[in-house]
C-alpha positions as CSV (number, residue, x, y, z in Angstrom):
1,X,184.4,109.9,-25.0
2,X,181.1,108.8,-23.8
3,X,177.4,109.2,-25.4
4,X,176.8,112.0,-23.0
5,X,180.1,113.7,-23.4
6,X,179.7,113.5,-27.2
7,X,176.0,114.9,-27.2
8,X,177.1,117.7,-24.5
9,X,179.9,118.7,-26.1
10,X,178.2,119.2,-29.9
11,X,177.2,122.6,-31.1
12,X,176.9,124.2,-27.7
13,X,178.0,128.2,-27.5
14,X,180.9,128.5,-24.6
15,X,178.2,130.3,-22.3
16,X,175.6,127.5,-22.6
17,X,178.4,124.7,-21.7
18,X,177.0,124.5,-18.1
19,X,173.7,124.2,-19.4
20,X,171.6,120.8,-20.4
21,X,171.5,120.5,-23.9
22,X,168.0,119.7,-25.7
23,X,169.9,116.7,-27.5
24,X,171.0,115.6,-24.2
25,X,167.4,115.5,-22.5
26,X,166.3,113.7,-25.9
27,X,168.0,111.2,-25.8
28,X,167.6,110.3,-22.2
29,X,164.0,110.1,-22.7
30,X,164.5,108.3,-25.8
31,X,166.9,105.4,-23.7
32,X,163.5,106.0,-21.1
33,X,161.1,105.5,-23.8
34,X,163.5,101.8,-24.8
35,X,163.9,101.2,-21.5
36,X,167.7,100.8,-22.3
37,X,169.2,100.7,-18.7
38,X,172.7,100.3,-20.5
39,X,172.4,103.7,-22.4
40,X,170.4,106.0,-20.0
41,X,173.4,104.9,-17.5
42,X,175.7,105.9,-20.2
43,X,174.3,109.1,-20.5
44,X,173.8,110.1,-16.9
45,X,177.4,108.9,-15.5
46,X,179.1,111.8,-16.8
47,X,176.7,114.2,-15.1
48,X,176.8,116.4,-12.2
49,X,174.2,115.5,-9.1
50,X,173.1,118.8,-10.1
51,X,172.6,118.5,-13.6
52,X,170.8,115.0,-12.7
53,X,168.6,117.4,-10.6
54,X,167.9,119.7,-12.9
55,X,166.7,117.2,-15.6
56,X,164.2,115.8,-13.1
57,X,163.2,118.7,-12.4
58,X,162.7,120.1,-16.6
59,X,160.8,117.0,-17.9
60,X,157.1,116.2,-16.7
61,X,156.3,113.6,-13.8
62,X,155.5,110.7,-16.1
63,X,158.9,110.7,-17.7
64,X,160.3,111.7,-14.0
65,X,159.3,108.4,-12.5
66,X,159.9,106.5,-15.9
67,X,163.0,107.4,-15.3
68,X,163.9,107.4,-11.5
69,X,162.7,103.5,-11.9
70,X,164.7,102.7,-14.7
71,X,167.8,104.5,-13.1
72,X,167.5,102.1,-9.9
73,X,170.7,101.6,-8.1
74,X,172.6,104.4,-9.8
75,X,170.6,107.2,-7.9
76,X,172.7,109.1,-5.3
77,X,172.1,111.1,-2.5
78,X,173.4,114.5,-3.9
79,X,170.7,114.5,-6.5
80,X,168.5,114.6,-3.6
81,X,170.1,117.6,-2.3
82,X,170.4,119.4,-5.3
83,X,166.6,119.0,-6.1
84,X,164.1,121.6,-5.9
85,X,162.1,121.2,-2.5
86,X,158.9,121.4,-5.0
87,X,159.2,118.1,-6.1
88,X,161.7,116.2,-4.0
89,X,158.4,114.5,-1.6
90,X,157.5,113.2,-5.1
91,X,161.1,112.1,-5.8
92,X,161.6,110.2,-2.4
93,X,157.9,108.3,-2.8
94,X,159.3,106.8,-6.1
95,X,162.3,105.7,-5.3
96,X,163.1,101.9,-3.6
97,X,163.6,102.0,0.0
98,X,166.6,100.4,-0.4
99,X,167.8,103.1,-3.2
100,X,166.6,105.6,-1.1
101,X,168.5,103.7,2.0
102,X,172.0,103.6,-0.1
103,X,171.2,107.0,-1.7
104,X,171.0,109.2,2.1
105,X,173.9,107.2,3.7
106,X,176.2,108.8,2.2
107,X,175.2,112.4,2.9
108,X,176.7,114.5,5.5
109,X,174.6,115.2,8.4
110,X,173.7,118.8,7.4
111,X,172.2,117.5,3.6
112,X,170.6,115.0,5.5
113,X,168.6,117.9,8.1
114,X,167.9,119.9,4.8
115,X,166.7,116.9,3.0
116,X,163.8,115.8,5.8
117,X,162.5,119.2,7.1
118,X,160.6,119.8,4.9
119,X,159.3,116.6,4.3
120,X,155.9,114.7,5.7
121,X,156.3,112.5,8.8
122,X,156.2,109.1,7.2
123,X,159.1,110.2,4.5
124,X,161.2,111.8,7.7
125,X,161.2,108.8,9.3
126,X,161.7,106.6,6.4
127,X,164.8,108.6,5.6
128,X,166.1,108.4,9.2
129,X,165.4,104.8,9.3
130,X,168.0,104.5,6.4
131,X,170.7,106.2,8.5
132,X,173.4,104.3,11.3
133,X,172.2,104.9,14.6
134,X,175.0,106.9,15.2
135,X,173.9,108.9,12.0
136,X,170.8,109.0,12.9
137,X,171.0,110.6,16.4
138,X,173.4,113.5,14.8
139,X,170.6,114.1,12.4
140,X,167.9,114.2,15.3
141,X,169.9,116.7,17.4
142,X,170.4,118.8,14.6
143,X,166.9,118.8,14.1
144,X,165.7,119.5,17.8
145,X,167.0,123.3,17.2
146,X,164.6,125.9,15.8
147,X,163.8,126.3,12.3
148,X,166.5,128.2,10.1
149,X,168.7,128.1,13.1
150,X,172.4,127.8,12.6
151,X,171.8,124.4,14.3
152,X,170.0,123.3,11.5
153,X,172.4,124.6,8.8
154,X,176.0,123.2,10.7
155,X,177.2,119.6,10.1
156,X,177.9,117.5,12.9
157,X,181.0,116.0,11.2
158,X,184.0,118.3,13.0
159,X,187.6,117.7,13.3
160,X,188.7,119.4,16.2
161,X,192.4,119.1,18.5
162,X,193.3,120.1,21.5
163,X,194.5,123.6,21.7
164,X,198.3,122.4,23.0
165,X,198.9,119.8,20.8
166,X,201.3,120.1,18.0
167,X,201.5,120.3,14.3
168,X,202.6,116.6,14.3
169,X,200.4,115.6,16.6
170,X,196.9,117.0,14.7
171,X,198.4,115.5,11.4
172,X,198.8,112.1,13.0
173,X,195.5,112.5,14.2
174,X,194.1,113.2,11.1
175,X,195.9,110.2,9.2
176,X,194.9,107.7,11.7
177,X,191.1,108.8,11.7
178,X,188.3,106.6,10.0
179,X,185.6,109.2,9.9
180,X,187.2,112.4,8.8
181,X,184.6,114.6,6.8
182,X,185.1,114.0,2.7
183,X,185.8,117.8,3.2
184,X,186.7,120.4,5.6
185,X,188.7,123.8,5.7
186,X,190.0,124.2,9.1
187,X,190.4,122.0,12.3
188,X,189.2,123.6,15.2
189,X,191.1,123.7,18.2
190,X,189.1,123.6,21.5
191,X,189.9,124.3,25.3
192,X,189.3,121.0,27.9
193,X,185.9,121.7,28.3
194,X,185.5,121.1,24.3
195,X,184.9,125.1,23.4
196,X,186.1,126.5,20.0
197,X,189.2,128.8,21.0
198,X,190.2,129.0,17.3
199,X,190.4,127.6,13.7
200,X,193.3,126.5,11.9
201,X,193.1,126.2,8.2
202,X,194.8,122.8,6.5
203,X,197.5,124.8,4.5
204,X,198.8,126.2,7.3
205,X,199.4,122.7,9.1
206,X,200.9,121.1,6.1
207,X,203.2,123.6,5.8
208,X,204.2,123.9,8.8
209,X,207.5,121.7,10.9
210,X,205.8,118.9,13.1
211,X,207.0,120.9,16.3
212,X,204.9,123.9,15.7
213,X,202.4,124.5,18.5
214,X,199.5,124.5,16.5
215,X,197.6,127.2,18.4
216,X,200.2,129.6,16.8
217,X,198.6,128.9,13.7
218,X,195.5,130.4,14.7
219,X,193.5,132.2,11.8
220,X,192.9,136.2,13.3
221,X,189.3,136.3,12.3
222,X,187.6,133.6,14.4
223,X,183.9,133.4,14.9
224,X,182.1,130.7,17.0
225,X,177.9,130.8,16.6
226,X,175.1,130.0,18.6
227,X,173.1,126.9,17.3
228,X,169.9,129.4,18.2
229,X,170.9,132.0,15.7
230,X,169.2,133.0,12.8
231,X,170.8,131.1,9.6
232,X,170.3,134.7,7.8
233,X,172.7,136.2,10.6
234,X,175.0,133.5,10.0
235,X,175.3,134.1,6.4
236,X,175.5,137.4,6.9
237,X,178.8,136.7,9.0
238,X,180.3,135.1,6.6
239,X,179.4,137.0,3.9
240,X,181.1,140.4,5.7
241,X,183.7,138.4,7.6
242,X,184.9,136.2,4.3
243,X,184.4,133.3,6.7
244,X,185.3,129.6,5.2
245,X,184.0,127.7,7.6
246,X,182.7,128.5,11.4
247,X,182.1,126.4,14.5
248,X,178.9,125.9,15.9
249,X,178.1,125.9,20.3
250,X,175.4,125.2,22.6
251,X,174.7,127.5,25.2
252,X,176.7,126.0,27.3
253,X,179.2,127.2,25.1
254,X,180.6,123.7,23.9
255,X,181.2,122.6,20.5
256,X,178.3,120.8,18.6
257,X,179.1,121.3,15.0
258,X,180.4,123.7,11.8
259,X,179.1,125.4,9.1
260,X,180.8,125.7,5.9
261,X,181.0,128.6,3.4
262,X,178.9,126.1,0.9
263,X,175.8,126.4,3.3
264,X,176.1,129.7,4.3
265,X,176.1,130.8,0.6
266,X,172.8,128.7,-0.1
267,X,171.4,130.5,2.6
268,X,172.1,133.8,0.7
269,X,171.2,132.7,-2.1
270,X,167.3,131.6,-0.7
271,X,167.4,134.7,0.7
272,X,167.7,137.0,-2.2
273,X,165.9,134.5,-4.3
274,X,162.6,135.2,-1.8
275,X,162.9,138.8,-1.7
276,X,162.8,138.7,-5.3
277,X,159.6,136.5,-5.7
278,X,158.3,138.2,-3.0
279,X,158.6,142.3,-4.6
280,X,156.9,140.4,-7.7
281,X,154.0,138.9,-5.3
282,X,154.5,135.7,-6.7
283,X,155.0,133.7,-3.7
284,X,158.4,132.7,-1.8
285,X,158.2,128.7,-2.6
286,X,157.2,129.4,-6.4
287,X,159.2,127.5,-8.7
288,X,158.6,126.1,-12.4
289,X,157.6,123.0,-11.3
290,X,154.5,124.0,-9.3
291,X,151.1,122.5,-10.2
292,X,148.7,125.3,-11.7
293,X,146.4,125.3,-8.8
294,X,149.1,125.8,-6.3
295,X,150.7,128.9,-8.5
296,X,147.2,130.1,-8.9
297,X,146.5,129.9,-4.9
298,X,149.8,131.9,-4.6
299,X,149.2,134.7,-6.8
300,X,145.7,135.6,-6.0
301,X,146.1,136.8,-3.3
302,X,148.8,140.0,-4.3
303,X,146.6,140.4,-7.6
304,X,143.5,141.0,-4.8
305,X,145.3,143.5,-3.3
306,X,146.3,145.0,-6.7
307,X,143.0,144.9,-7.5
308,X,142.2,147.4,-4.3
309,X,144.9,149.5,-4.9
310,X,143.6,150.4,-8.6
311,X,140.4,150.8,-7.1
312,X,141.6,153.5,-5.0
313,X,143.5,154.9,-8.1
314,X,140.0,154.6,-10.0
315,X,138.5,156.5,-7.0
316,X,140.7,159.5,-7.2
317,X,140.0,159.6,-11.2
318,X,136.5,159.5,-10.4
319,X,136.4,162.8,-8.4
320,X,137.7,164.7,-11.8
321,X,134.8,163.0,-14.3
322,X,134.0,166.9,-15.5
323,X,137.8,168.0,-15.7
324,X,138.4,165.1,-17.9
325,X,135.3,165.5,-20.4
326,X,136.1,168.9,-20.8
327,X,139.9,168.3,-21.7
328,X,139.9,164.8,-23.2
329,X,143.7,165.0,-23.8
330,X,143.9,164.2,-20.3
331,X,142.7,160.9,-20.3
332,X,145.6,160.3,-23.4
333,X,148.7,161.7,-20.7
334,X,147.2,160.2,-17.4
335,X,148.6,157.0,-18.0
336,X,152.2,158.6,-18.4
337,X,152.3,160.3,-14.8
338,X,151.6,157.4,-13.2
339,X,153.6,154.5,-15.0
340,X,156.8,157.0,-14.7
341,X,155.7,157.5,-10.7
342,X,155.3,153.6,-10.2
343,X,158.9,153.0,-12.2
344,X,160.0,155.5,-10.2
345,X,159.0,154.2,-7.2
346,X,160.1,150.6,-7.9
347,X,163.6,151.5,-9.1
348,X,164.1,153.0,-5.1
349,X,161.7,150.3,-3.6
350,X,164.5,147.9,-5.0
351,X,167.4,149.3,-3.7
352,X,166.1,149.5,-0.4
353,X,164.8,146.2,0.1
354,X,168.1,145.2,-1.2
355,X,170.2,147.7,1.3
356,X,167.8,146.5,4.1
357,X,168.8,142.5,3.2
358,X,172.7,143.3,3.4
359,X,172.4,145.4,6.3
360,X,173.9,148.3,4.4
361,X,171.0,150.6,5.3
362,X,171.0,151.4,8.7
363,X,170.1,154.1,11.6
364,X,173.2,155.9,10.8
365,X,172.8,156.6,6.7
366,X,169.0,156.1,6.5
367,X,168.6,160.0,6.1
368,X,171.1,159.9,4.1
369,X,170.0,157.7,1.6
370,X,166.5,159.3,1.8
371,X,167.7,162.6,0.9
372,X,169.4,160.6,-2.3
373,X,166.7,159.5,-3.2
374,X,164.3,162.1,-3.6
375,X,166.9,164.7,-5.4
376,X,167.5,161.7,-7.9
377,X,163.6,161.9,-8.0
378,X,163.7,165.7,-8.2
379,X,166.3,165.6,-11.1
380,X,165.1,163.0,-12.9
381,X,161.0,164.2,-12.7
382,X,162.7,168.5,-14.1
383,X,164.9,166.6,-17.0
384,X,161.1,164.5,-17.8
385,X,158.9,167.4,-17.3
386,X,160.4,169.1,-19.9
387,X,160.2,166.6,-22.2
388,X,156.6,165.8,-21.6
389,X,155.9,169.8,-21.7
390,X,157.0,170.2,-25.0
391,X,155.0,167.0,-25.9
392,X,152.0,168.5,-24.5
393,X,152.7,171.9,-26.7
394,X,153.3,170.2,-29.6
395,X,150.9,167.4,-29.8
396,X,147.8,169.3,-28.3
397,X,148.8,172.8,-28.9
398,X,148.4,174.1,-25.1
399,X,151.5,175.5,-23.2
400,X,149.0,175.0,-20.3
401,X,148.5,171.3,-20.6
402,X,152.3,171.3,-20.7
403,X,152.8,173.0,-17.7
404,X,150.4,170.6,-15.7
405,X,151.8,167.2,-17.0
406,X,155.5,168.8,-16.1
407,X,154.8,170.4,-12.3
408,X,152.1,166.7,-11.8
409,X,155.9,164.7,-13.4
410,X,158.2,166.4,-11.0
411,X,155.7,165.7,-7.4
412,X,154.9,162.5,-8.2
413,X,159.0,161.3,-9.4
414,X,159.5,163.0,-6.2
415,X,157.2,161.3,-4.1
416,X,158.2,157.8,-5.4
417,X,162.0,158.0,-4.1
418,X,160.2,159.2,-1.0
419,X,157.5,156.2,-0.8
420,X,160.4,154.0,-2.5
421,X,162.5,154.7,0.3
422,X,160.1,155.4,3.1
423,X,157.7,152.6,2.9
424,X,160.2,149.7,3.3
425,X,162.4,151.0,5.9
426,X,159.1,151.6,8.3
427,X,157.7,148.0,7.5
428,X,161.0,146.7,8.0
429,X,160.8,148.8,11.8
430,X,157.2,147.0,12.4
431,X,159.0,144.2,11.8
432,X,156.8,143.1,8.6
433,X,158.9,142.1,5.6
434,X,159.5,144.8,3.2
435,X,160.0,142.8,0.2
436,X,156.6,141.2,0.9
437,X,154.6,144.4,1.3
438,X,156.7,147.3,-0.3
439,X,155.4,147.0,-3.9
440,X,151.7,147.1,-3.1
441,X,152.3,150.6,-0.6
442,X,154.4,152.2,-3.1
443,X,152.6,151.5,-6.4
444,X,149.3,152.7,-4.0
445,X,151.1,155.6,-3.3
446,X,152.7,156.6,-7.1
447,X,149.0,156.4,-8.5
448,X,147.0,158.2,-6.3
449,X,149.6,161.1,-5.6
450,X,150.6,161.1,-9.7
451,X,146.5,161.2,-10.9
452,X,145.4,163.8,-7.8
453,X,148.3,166.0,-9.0
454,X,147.8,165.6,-12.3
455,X,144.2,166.3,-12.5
456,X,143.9,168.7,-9.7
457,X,146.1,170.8,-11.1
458,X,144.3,170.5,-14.0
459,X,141.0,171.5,-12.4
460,X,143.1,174.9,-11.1
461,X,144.6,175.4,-14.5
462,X,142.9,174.6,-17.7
463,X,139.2,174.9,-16.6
């Protein structure tokens, strides 16, 4: 067992196992710290690319580039891929050009387009300079389509046969090929004019008798994409379609490429990883490894607009300055109408951002789903108003106070699954992100309508 297995495999519980261990990062900082080439190699071979990526990406940039140098030849491509796009520019500037030559070589065409687009001209084209021509040209067409197209995402590496050849004949094909893909799930079979008629996946061939026409083998769900298409519709597709692998046309209809499950799921995954940064007003792009200015720049922003909305909130307070000196239990309960409205509201504001990403709200169940909403809001604001009345009779002695905080509960639970539901599904129409600008609406919303209720009916009833 080697040093790496030894320290990964000591006192660590079964669900941290895919985890980096503390004792592992030590002592690769500690081999660093020696520069012992010997046992920092030791340590590293066993690892995953993406393990290698994460440690990058856990210990500070002195130590990084400590250890990138001392690494030297050993750096592959994968680790590359797998790194956060935060500090990959900063990974690529420390490596040698001939490292960084060796490490991009031996990445398919499609890691290769999601390695440089995001990088600065100079590193793109020191990165393409590293490729075969042949390579090279692939990566450049791929990179001539529109940003998050399926053009981008597919990989230019395709095995393809004519549609009337035979068993035999594709796995002859395939044997006697130099540049077959490291992996692939189906060979596409195409017409003369090289369009996708249908996919084919490898079990099926292999277990087939030579003779079999292979375009009896054909898979029954078959989709073909255009290299213009949204990468989000793409993953959608396979996502709903339990798609493996799909081929990839230009408009003229001809085969240009594929896209595997393995992409398509990243692309999900991005997805929901935005709309979650986003509801939180963090910034799409934020990641632990952002420099404290940059996370700062992100951030202000949303806490402006917080800022304005409690602003407003303050506003409505304002307007009741007598009502609340002449009932000073008031100001205690306020806070409790409107953090149950904003949960409230949140709790529906997340499903429906969520709905809206996977397509599952639409046209047809939108009313539907409304209506849901606002009796879950109904229900839930009569089973808390009674609660919170019988807190008001007890704690401040007034059956009166009790019946405001309870009717001021059940309008503003109500009007959260409203706003919750409401808000996102019109931004989403104006075609403005809904993750990005729900949270802000519907917290807006939640405090003005809970404190206007709450102390306007308190103005009515108690004074």
């Amino acid at each position: 067992m080697s040093s790496a297995q030894e320290i990964a495999s000591t006192d660590v519980a079964p669900d941290e196992r895919f985890e980096l261990t503390r004792k592992l990062t030590a002592a690769v900082l500690y081999a660093v710290d020696r520069e012992d080439q010997a046992q920092l190699a030791d340590l590293m071979e066993p690892l995953h690319a993406a393990d290698i990526a994460d440690l990058l990406e856990q210990i500070n940039a002195y130590d990084r580039k400590r250890l990138i140098q001392l690494y030297g030849r050993e750096f592959e491509g994968e680790i590359l891929s797998e790194l956060d796009e935060n500090i990959r520019e900063e990974v690529i500037a420390i490596l040698n050009p001939v490292v960084l030559a060796e490490a991009v070589r031996d990445l398919e065409s499609d890691d290769v387009v999601d390695l440089i687009e995001d990088l600065e001209e100079p590193q793109q084209e020191a990165i393409l300079e590293a490729l075969e021509d042949s390579d090279r040209i692939a990566v450049e067409q791929s990179m001539s389509f529109p940003e998050n197209s399926a053009g981008r995402l597919m990989q230019r590496e395709v095995v393809m046969a004519p549609e009337h050849w035979n068993v035999g004949q594709v796995i002859d094909f395939m044997r006697e090929s130099d540049d077959l893909p490291e992996q692939f799930y189906h060979v596409v079979l195409v017409d003369p004019r090289l369009r996708p008629v249908g996919n084919v996946t490898l079990g099926r061939i292999m277990g087939s008798p030579r003779n079999v026409q292979i375009s009896d083998l054909m898979e029954e769900t078959f989709e073909a994409f255009s290299a213009d298409l949204d990468e989000e519709d793409v993953a959608y597709a396979f996502n709903q379609y339990h798609l493996i692998s799909a081929p990839v046309v230009d408009g003229n209809g001809r085969l240009v490429g594929v896209i595997t499950i393995d992409d398509a799921m990243a692309v999900l995954d991005e997805e929901h990883e935005e709309d979650i940064l986003r509801l939180a007003g963090v910034g799409e792009e934020s990641s632990l490894s952002d420099r404290v200015m940059d996370t700062t720049k992100k951030r202000f922003p949303w806490l402006a607009v917080n800022l304005v909305t409690a602003i407003l909130a303050s506003l409505v307070i304002a307007q009741f300055e007598d009502t609340i000196a002449g009932f000073v239990a008031l100001a205690v309960l306020m806070p409790i109408v409107a953090s149950m409205g904003g949960n409230a509201g949140t709790q529906s504001l997340t499903v429906a951002v969520r709905a809206l990403a996977t397509r599952d709200l639409t046209g047809s169940n939108v009313w539907r789903v409304i209506r849901r909403e606002t009796l879950v809001g109904l229900i839930n604001g009569a089973v808390f108003a009674i609660v919170m009345a019988l807190i008001g009779i007890v704690w401040f002695g007034s059956p009166l106070l009790g019946a405001v905080i309870a009717i001021s509960m059940v309008i503003n639970l109500v009007v959260a699954g409203l706003a919750g539901t409401i808000i996102p599904i019109v931004l989403d129409k104006l075609k403005i992100d809904p993750a990005l600008a729900s949270g802000a609406f519907v917290t807006t919303v939640t405090d003005v309508v809970g404190f206007f209720a709450f102390l306007g009916l308190a103005a009515m009833i108690l004074l």
